[in-house]
C-alpha positions in Angstrom: 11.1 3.9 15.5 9.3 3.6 12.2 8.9 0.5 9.8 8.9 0.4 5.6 6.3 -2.0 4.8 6.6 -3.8 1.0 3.5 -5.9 -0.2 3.5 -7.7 -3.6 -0.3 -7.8 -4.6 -1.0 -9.5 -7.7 -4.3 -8.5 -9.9 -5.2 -6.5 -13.0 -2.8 -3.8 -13.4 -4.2 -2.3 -16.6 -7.8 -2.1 -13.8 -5.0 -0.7 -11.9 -3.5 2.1 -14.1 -6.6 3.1 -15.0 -7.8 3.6 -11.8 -4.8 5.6 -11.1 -5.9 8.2 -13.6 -9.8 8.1 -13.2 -10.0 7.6 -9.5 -7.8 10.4 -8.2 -10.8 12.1 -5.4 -10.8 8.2 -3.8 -7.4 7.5 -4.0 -6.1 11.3 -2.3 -8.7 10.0 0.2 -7.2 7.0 1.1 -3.9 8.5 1.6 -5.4 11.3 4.1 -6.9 8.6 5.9 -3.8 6.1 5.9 -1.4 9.4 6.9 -4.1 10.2 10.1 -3.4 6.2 10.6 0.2 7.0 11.2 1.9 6.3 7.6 4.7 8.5 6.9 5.6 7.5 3.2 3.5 5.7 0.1 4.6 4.8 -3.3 3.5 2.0 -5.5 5.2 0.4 -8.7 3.7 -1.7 -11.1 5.1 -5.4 -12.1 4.1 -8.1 -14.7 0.8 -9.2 -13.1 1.2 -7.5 -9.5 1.6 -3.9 -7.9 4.1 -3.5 -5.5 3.4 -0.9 -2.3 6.4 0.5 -0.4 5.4 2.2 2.6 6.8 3.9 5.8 4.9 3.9 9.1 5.1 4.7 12.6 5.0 1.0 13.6 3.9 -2.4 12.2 0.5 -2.1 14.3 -1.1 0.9 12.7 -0.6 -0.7 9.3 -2.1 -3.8 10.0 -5.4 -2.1 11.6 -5.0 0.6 8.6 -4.6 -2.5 5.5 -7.0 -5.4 7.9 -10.2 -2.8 7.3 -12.8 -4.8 5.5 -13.4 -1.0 3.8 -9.6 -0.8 3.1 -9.9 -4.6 1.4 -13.1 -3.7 -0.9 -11.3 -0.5 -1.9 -8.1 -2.6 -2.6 -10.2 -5.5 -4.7 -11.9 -2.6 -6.9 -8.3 -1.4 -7.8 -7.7 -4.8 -9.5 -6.2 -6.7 -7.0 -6.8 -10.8 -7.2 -8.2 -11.6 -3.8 -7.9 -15.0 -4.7 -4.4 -14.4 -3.4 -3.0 -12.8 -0.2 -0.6 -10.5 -0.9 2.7 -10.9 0.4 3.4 -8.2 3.3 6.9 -7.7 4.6 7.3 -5.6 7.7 10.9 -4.2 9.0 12.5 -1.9 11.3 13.2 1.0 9.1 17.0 2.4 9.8 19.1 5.4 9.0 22.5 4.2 7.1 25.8 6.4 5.5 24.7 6.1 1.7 21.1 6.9 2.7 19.9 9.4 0.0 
């Protein structure tokens, strides 16, 4: 049974965006090695002040080791995310409903 996994990361999002579009070789990387970690799914959207991640994984566990990586943290901060702040990580069970689309 798989888990979504929403985090709320507040930094830079202009350091963000920009990194989106210059930093495409790091950030393909990063999503080969967080698939071979056992996520299924990975999208981001960006807010006033703080990027939101939306993930699906194969359980809570494999994200945790995957985001806790002092590598995966550095690579995070040089995105433009305050790590002043912990972001705010919300795990659940991830279920199958009627108006599922």
């Amino acid at each position: 049974m798989s888990v979504l996994v929403v985090m709320k990361i507040s930094g830079d999002t202009a350091t963000f965006r920009k990194a989106m579009a210059e930093r495409t070789d790091e950030l393909e990387a990063s999503a080969a090695r967080a698939k071979d970690a056992g996520a299924i799914h990975h999208r981001f959207g960006i807010g006033d002040g703080f990027v939101q991640v939306i993930d699906e994984w194969g359980n809570g566990e494999q994200f945790q080791q995957f985001f806790g990586d002092p590598k995966m943290q550095e690579f995070v901060a040089s995105l433009g995310a305050d790590t002043s702040n912990p972001p705010e990580i919300t795990i659940t069970e991830a279920i199958t409903s009627p108006d599922e689309f």
